[in-house]
C-alpha positions, -999 to +999 in steps of 0.1 A: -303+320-522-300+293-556-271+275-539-294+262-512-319+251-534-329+212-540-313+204-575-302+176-594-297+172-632-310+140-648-288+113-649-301+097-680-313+107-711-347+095-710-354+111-676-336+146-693-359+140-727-387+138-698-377+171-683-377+189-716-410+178-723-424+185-697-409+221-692-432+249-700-411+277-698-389+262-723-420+255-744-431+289-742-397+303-755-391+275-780-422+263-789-442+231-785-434+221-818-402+228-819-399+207-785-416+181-793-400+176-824-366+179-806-376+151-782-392+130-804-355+128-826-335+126-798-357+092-785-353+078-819-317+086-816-311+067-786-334+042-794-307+035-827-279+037-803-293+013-780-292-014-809-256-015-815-230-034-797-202-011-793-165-022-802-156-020-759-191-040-750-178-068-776-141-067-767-144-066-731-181-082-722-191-105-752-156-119-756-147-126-721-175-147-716 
């Protein structure tokens, strides 16, 4: 029965990016280019994000300080 099975999604984006690569099934069906090119956009994605202070992080972190 699936319900009684182990689970657990990632929790992070990294650890999901991870996942995907690491997933043959899904490389078989999408490709490994395809896949890799996904994941490698996606890191450089978050890696962008990761360099901005957000409006909330400077209202209620930076300025309360």
């Amino acid at each position: 029965d699936a319900h009684e099975l182990a689970f657990t999604l990632p929790r992070h984006l990294p650890e999901a990016l991870g996942d995907l690569a690491a997933c043959a099934p899904l490389r078989r069906v999408l490709g490994s280019r395809f896949v890799d090119a996904f994941v490698e956009v996606k890191n450089l994605e978050l890696t962008k994000y990761n360099q901005v202070v957000s409006s909330w992080e400077r209202n209620f972190l930076l300025l309360s300080i």
